[in-house]
C-alpha positions in Angstrom: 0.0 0.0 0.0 1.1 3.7 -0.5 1.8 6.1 1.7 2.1 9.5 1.4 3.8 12.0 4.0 4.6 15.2 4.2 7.8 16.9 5.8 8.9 19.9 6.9 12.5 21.6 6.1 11.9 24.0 8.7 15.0 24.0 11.1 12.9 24.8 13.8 12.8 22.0 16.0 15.4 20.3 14.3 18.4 18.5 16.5 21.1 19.6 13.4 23.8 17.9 15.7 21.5 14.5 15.5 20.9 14.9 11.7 24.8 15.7 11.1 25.1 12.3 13.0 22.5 10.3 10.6 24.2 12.2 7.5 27.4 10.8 8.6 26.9 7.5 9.2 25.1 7.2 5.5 28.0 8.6 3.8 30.4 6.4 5.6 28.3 3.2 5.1 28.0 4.9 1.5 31.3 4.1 0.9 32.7 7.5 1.2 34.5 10.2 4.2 33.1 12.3 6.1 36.0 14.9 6.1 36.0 18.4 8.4 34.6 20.3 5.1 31.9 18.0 4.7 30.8 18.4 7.8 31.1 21.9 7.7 28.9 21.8 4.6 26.4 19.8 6.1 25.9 21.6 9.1 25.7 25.1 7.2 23.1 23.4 4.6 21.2 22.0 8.0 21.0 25.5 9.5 18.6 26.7 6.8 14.8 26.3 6.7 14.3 26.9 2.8 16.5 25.9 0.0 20.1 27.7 -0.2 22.8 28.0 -2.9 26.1 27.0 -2.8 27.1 30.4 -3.0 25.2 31.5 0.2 27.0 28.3 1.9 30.7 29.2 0.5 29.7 32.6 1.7 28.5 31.9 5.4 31.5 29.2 5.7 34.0 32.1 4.6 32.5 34.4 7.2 32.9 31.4 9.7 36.2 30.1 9.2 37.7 33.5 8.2 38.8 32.8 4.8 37.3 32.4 1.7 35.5 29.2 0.8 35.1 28.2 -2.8 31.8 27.5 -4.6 33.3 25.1 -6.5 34.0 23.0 -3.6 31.0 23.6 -1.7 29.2 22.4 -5.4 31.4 19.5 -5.2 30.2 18.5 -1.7 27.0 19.2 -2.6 27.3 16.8 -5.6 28.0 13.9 -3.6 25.5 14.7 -0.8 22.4 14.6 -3.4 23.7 11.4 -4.9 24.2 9.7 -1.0 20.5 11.2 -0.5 21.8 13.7 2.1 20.7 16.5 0.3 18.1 17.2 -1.8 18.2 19.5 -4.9 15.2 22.3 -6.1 16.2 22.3 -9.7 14.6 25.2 -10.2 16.3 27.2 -7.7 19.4 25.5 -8.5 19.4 25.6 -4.6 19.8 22.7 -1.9 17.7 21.5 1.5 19.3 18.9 3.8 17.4 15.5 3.8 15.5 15.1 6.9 16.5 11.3 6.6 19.5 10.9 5.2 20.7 8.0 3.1 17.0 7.0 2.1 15.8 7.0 -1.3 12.4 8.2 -1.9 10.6 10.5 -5.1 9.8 13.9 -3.8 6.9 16.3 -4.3 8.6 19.7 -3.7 6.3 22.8 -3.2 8.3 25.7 -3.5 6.6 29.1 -2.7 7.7 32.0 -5.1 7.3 34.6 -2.8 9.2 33.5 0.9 11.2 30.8 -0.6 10.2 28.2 1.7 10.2 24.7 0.4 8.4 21.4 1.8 8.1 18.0 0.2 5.8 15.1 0.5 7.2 11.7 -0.1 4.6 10.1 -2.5 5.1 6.8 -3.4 1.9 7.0 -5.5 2.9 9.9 -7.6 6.5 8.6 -7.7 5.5 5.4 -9.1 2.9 7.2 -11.7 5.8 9.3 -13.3 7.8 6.0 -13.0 5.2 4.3 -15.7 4.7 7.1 -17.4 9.2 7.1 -18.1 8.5 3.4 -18.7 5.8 4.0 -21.2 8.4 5.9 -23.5 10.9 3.2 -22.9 12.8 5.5 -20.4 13.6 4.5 -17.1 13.6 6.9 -14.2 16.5 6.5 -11.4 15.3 9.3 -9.3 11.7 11.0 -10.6 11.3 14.7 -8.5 8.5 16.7 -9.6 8.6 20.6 -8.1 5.2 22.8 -7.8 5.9 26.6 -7.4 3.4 28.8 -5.9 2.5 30.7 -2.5 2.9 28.8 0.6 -0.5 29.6 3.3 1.6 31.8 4.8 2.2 34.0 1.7 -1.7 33.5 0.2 
């Protein structure tokens, strides 16, 4: 049977020292470290409650640490967090939201609001496995489907 769920990226409420902890024990058993940077990146990416570019990361770390910060590497990082399901990606925004459980696979259902920036998903299985068949039905197969919906949030209505 399907289920359907929807979660938050709000950071309010969030244990980031708990979810650094989760993120770290999928990349390891991912196959990969879990260097100082990466952390670094993590936490920073954790801190926010809507989606953030690698530029605003590179530019909060360089703040942080006191010398500049790349975006090159903090894209790098990133790369390998979305494909260990750490992070997910908004396409759209070309911007990135830490995975409130990291290390699973599952399709998201992003709703993005054009006017705060806020960003939620819902894990559907049913709407994941409908874009599935409909990849299937053109002979395509889908690794990852993610569909994004942009709009105004309740709070921004």
């Amino acid at each position: 049977m399907a289920h359907d769920h929807s979660h938050s990226h709000a950071n309010c409420g969030r244990d980031v020292e708990a979810l650094k902890a989760k993120a770290r024990d999928a990349l390891i058993a991912a196959g990969e470290q879990w260097t100082a940077m990466r952390e670094a990146v993590f936490v920073e990416l954790a801190r926010y409650d809507s989606p953030v570019s690698a530029y605003q990361i590179a530019d909060d770390l360089s703040q942080t640490r006191g010398k500049r910060v790349a975006p090159n590497s903090v894209y790098r990082i990133l790369d390998v967090f979305v494909a260990k399901n750490l992070t997910v990606k908004i396409e759209s925004a070309n911007a990135f939201l830490a995975n409130s459980h990291p290390g699973e696979e599952h399709d998201c259902v992003f709703l993005v609001c054009d006017t705060c920036g806020t960003a939620s998903h819902v894990d559907s299985e049913t709407v994941g496995q409908n874009l599935r068949d409909i990849a299937s039905s053109q002979n395509f197969r889908a690794d990852r489907p993610i569909l994004e919906i942009r709009g105004k949030c309740s709070d921004c209505r």
